[in-house]
NUVEXKE-15795 format. One record per atom (N, C-alpha, C): chain; residue in three letters; atom name; x, y, z. Coordinates in pm, whole numbers, padded with zeros to 5 digits, always signed. Example, Ala and Ser with C-alpha at 12.3 -4.5 7.8 and 13.67 -1.06 7.14 Angstrom:
<kollos>
+----+-----+----+--------+--------+--------+
! ch !  aa ! at !     px !     py !     pz !
+----+-----+----+--------+--------+--------+
!  A ! ala !  N ! +01319 ! -00569 ! +00780 !
!  A ! ala ! CA ! +01230 ! -00450 ! +00780 !
!  A ! ala !  C ! +01320 ! -00330 ! +00780 !
!  A ! ser !  N ! +01285 ! -00225 ! +00708 !
!  A ! ser ! CA ! +01367 ! -00106 ! +00714 !
!  A ! ser !  C ! +01290 ! +00003 ! +00787 !
+----+-----+----+--------+--------+--------+
</kollos>
This chain:
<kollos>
+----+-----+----+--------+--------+--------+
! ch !  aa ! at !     px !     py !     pz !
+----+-----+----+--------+--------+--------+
!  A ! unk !  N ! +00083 ! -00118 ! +00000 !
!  A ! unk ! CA ! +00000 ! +00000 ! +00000 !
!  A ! unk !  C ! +00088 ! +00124 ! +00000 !
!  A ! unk !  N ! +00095 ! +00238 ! -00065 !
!  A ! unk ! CA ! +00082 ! +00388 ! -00070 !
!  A ! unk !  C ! +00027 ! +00455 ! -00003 !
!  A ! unk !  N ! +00091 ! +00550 ! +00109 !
!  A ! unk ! CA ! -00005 ! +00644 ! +00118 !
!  A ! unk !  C ! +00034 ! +00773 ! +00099 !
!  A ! unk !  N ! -00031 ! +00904 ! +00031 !
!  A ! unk ! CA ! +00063 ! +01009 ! +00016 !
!  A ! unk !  C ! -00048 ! +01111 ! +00084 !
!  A ! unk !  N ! +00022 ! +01242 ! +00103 !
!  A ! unk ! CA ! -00066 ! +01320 ! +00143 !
!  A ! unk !  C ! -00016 ! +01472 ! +00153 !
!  A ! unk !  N ! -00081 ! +01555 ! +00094 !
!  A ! unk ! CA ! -00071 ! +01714 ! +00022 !
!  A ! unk !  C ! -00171 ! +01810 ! +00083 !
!  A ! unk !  N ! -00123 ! +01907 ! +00121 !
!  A ! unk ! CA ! -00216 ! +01998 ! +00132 !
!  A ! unk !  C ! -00269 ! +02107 ! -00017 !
!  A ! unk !  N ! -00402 ! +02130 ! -00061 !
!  A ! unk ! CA ! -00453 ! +02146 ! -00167 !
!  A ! unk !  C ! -00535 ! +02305 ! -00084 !
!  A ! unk !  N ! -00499 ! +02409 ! -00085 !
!  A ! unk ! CA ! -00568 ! +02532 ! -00046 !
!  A ! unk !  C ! -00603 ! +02542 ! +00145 !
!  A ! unk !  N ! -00743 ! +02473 ! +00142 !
!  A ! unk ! CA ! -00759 ! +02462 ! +00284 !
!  A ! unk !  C ! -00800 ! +02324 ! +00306 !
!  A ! unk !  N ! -00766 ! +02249 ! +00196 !
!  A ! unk ! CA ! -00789 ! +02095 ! +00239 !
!  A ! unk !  C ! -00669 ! +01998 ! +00247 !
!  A ! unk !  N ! -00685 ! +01916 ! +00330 !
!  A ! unk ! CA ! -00539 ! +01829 ! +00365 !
!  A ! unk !  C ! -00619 ! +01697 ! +00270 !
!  A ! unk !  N ! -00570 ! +01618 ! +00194 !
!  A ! unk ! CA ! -00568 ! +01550 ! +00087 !
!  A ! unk !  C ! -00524 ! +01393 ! +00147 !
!  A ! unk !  N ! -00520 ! +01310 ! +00145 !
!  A ! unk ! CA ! -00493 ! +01141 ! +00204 !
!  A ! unk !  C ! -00500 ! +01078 ! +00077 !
!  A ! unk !  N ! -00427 ! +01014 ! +00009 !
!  A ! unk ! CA ! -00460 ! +00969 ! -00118 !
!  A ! unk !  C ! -00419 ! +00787 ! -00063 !
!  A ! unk !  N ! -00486 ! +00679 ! -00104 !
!  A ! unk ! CA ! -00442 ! +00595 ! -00078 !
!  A ! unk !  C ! -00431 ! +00507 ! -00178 !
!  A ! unk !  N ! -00290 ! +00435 ! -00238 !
!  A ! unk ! CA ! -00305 ! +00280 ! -00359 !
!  A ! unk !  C ! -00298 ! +00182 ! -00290 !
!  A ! unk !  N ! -00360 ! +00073 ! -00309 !
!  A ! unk ! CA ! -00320 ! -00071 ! -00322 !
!  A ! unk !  C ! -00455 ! -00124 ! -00237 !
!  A ! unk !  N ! -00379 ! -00242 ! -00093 !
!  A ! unk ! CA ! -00485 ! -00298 ! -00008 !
!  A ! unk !  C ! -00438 ! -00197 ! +00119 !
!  A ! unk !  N ! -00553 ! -00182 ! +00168 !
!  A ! unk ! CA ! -00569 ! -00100 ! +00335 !
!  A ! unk !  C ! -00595 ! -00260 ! +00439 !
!  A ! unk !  N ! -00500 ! -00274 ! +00487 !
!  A ! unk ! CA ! -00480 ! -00412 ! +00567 !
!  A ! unk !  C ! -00437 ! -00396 ! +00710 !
!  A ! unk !  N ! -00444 ! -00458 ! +00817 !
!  A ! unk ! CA ! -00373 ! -00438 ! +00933 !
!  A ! unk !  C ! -00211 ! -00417 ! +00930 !
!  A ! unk !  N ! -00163 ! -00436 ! +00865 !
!  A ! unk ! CA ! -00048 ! -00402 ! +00873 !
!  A ! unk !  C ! +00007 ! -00213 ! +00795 !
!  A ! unk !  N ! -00098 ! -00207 ! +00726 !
!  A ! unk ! CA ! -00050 ! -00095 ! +00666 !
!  A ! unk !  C ! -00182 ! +00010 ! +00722 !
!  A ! unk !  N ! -00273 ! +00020 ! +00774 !
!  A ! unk ! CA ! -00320 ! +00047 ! +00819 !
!  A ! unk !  C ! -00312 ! +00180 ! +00935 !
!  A ! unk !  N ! -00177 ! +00106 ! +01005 !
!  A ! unk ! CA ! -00112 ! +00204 ! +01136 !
!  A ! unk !  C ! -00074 ! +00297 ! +01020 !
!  A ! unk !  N ! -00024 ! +00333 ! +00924 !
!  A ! unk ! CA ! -00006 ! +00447 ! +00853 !
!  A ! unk !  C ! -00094 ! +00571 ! +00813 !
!  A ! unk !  N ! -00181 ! +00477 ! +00770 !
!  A ! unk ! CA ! -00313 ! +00556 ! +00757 !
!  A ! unk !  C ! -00370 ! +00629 ! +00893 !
!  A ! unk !  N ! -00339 ! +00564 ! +00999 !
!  A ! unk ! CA ! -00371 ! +00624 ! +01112 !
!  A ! unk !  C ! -00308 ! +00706 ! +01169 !
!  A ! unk !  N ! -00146 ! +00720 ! +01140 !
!  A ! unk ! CA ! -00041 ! +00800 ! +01183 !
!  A ! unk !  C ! -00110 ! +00902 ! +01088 !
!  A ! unk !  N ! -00173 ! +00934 ! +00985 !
!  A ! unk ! CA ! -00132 ! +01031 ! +00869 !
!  A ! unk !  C ! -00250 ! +01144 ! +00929 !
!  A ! unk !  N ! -00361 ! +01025 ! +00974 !
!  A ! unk ! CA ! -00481 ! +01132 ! +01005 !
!  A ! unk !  C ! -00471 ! +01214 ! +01191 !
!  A ! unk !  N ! -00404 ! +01081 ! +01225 !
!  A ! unk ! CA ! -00345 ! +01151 ! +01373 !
!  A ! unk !  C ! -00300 ! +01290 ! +01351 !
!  A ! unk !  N ! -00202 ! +01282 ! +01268 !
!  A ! unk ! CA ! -00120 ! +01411 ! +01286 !
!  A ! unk !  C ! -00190 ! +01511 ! +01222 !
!  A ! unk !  N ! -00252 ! +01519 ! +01089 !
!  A ! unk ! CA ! -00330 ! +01607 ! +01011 !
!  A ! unk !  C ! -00419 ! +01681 ! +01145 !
!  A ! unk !  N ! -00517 ! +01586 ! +01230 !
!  A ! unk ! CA ! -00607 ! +01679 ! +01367 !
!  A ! unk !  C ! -00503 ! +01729 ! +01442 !
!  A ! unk !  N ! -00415 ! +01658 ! +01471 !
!  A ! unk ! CA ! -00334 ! +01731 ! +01557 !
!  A ! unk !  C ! -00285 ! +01890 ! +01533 !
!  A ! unk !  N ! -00278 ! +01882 ! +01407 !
!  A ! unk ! CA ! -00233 ! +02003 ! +01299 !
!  A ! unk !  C ! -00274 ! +02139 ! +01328 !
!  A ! unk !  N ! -00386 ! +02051 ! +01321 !
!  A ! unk ! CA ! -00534 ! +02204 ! +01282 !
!  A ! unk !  C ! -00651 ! +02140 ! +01182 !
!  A ! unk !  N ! -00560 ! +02066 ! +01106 !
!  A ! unk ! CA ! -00681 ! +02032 ! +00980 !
!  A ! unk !  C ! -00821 ! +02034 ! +01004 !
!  A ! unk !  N ! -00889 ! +02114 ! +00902 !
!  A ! unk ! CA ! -01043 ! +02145 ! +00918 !
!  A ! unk !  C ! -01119 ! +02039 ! +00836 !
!  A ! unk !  N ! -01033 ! +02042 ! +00727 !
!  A ! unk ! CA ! -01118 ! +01985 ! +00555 !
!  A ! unk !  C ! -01024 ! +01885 ! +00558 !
!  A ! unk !  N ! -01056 ! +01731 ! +00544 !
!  A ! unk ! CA ! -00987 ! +01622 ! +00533 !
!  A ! unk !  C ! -01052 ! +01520 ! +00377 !
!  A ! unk !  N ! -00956 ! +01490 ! +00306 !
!  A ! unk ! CA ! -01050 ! +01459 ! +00196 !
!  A ! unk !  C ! -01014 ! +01360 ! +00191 !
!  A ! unk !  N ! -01010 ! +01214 ! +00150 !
!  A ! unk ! CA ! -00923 ! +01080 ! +00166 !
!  A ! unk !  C ! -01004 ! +00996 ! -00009 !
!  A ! unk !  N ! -00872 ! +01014 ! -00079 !
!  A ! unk ! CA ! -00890 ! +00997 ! -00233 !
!  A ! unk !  C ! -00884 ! +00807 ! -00234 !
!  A ! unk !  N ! -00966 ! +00755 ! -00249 !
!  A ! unk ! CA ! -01007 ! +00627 ! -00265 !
!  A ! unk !  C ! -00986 ! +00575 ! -00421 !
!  A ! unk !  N ! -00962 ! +00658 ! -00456 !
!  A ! unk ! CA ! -00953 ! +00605 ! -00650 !
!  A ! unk !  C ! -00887 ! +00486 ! -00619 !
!  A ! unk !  N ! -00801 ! +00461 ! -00594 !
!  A ! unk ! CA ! -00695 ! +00329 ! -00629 !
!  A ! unk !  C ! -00666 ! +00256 ! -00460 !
!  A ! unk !  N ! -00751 ! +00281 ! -00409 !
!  A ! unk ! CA ! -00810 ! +00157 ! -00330 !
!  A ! unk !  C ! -00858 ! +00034 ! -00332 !
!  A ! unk !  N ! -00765 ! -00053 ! -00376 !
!  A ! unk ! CA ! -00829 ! -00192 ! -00438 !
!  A ! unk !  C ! -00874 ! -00273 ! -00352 !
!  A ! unk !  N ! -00873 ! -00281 ! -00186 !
!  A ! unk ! CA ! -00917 ! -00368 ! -00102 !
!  A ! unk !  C ! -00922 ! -00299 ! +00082 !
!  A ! unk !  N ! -00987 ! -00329 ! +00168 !
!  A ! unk ! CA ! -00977 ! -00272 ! +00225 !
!  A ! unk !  C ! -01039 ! -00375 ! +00352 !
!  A ! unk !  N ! -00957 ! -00423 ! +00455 !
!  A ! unk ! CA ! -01009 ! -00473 ! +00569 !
!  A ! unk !  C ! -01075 ! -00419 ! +00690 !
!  A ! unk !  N ! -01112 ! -00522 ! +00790 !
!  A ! unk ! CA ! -01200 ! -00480 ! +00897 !
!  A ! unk !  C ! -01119 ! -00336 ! +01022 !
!  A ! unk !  N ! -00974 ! -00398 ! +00971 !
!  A ! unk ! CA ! -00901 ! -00287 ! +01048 !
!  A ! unk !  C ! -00872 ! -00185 ! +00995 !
!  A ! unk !  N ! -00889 ! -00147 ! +00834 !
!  A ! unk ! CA ! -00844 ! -00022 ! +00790 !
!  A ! unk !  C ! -00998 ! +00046 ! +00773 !
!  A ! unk !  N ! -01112 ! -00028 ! +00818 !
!  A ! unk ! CA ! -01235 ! +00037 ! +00857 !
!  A ! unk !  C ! -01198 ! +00099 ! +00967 !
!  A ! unk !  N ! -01193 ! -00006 ! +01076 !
!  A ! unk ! CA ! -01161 ! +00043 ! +01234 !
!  A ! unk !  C ! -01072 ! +00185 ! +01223 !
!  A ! unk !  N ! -01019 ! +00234 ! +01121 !
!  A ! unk ! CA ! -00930 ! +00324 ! +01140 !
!  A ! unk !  C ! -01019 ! +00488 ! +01135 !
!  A ! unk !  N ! -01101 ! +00427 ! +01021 !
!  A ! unk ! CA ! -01179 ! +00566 ! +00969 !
!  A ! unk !  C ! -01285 ! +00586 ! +01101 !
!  A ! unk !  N ! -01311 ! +00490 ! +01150 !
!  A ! unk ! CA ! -01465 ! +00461 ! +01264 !
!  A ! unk !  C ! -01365 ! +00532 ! +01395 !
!  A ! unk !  N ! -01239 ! +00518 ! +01457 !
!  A ! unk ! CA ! -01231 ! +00551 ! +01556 !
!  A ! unk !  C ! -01220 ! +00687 ! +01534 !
!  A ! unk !  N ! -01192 ! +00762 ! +01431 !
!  A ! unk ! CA ! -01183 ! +00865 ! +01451 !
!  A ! unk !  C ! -01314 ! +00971 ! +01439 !
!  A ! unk !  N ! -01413 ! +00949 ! +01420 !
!  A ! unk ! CA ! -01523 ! +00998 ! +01438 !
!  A ! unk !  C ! -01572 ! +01059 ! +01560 !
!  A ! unk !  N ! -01602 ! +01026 ! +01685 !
!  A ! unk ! CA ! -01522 ! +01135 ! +01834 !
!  A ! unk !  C ! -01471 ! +01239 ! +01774 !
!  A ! unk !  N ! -01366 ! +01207 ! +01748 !
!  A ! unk ! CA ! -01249 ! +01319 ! +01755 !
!  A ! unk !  C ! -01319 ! +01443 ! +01690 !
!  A ! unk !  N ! -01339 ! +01344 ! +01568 !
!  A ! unk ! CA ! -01346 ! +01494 ! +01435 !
!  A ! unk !  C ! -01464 ! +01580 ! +01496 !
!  A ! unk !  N ! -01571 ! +01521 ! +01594 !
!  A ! unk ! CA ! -01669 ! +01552 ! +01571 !
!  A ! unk !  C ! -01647 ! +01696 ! +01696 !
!  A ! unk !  N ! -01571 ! +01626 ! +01813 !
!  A ! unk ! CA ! -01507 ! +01731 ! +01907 !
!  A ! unk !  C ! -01429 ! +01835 ! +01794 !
!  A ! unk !  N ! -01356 ! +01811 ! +01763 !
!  A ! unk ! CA ! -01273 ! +01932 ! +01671 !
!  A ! unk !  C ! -01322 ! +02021 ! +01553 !
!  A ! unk !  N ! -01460 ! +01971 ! +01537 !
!  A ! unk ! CA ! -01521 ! +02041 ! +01423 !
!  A ! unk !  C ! -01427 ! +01972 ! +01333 !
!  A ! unk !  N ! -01392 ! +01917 ! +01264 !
!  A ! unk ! CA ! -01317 ! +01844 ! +01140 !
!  A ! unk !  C ! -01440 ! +01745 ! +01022 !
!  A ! unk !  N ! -01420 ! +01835 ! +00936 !
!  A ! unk ! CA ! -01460 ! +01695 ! +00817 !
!  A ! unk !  C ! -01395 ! +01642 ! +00722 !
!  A ! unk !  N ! -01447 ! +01497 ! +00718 !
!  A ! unk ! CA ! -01410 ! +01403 ! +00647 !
!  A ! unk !  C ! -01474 ! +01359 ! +00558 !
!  A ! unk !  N ! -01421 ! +01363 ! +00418 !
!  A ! unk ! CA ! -01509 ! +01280 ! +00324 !
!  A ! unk !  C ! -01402 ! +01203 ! +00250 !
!  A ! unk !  N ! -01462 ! +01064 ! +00215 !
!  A ! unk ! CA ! -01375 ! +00970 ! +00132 !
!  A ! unk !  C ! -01448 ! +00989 ! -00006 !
!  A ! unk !  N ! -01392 ! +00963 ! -00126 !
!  A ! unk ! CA ! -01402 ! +00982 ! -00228 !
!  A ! unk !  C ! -01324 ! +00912 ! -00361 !
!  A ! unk !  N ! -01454 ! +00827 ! -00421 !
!  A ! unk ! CA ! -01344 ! +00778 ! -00555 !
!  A ! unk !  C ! -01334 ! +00655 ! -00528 !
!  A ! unk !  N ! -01483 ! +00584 ! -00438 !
!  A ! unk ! CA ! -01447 ! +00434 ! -00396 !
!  A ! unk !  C ! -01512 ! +00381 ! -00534 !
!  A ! unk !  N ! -01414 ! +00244 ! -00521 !
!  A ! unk ! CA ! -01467 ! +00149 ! -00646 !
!  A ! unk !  C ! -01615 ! +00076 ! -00578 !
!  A ! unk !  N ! -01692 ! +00019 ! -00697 !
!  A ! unk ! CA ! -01784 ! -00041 ! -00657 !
!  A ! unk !  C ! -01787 ! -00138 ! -00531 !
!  A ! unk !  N ! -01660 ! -00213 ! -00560 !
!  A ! unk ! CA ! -01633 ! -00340 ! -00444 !
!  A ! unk !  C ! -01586 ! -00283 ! -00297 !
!  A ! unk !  N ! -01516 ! -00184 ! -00319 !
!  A ! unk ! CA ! -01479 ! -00131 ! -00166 !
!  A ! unk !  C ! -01638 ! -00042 ! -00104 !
!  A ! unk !  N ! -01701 ! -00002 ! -00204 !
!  A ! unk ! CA ! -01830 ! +00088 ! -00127 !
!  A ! unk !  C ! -01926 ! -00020 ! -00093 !
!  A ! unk !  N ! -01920 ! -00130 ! -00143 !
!  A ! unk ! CA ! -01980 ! -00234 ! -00088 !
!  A ! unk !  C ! -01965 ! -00267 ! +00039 !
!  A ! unk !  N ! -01830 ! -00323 ! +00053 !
!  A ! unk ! CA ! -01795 ! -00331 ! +00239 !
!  A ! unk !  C ! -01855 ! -00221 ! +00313 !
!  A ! unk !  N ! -01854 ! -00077 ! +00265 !
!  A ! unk ! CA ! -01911 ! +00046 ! +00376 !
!  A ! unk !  C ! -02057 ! +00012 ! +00375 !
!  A ! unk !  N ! -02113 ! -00024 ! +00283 !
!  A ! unk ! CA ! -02240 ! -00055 ! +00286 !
!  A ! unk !  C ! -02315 ! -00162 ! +00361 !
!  A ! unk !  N ! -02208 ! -00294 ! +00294 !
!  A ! unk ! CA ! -02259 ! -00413 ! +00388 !
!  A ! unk !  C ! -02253 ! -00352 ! +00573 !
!  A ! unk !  N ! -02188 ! -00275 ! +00593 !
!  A ! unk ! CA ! -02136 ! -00283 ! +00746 !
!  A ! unk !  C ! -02240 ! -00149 ! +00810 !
!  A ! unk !  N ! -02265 ! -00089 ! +00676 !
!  A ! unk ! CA ! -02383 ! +00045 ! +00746 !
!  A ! unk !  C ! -02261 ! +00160 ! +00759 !
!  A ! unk !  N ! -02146 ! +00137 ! +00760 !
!  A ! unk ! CA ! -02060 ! +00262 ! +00721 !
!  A ! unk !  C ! -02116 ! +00377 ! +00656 !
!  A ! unk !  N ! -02138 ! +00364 ! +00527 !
!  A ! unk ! CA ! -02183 ! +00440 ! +00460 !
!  A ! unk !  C ! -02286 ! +00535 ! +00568 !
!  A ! unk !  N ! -02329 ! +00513 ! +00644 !
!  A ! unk ! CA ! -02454 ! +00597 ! +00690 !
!  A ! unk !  C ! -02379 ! +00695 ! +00791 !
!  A ! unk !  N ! -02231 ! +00642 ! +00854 !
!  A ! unk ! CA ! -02179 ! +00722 ! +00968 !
!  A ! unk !  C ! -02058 ! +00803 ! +00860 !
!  A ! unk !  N ! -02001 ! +00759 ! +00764 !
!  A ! unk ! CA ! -01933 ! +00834 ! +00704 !
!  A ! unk !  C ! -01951 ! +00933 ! +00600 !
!  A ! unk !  N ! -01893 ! +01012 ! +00552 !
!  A ! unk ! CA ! -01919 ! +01132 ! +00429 !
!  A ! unk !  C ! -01862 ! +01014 ! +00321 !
!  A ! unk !  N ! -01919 ! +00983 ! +00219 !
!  A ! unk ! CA ! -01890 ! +00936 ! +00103 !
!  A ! unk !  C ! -01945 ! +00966 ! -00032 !
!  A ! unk !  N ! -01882 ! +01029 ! -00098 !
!  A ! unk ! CA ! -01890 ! +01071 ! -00248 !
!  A ! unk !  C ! -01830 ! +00996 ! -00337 !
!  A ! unk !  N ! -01910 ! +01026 ! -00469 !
!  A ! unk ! CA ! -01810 ! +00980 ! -00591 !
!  A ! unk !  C ! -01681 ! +01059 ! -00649 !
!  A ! unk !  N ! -01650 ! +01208 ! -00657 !
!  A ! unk ! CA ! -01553 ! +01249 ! -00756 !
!  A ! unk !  C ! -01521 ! +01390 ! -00608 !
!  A ! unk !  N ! -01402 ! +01393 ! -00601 !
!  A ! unk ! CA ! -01299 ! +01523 ! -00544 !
!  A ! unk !  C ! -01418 ! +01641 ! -00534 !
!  A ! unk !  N ! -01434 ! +01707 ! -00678 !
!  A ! unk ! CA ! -01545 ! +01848 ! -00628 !
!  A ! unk !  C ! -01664 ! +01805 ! -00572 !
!  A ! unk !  N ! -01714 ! +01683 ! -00579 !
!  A ! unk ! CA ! -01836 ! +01630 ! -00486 !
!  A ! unk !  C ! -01808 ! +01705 ! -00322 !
!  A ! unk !  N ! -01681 ! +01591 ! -00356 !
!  A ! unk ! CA ! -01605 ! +01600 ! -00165 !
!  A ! unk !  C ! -01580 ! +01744 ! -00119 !
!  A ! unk !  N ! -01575 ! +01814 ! -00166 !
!  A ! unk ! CA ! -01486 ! +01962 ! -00142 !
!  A ! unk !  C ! -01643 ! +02093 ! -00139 !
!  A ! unk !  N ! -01725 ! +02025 ! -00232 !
!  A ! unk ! CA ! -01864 ! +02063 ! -00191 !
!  A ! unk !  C ! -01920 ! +02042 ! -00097 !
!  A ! unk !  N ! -01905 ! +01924 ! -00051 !
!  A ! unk ! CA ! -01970 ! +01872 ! +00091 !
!  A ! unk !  C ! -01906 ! +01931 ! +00219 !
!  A ! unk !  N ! -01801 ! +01934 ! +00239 !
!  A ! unk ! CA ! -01687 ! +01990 ! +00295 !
!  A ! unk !  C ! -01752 ! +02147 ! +00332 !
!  A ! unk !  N ! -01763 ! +02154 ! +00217 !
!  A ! unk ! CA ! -01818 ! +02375 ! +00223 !
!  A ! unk !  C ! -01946 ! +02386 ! +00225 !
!  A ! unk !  N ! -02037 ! +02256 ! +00245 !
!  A ! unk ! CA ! -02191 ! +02308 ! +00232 !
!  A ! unk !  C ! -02197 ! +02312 ! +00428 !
+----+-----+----+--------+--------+--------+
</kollos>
């Protein structure tokens, strides 16, 4: 797995390739740790090339929900393939998370 991450104006950017697995996972979690820690307001997490994604790189996006919600922070994921929006779905994710299809979706939602 890849993970990269840019700041884009007033949004901090998470881009992720490959599988999101327990082992690569703690990265993803280091990346968003530090982004709140930051300041970050607008968190956008680019799913395009997300090819798989386990119960623990869920657990990652779910614990942080508290937080964001104390800090005023949003989050939207964006750019999931059919098969990964499935898992958010099967699990009812989808209903606790921000999920869009395309970047200006996300960045709309973000500012509405």
């Amino acid at each position: 797995m890849k993970l990269t991450s840019e700041k884009e104006n007033d949004y901090f950017i998470i881009s992720i390739e490959g599988d999101l697995d327990a082992s690569s996972c703690i990265n993803l979690d280091k990346i968003i740790s530090e982004a709140v820690s930051n300041g970050e307001k607008k968190i956008m997490v680019d799913c395009s090339r997300l090819s798989y994604i386990s119960s623990a790189g869920l657990g990652v996006f779910m614990s942080y929900l508290q937080d964001f919600e104390a800090n005023k922070v949003s989050m939207v994921l964006f750019g999931l393939s059919e098969k990964v929006q499935n898992v958010f779905q099967i699990l009812g994710l989808d209903q606790l998370l921000k999920i869009v299809n395309t970047k200006e979706e996300a960045k709309s939602l973000i500012n509405a």
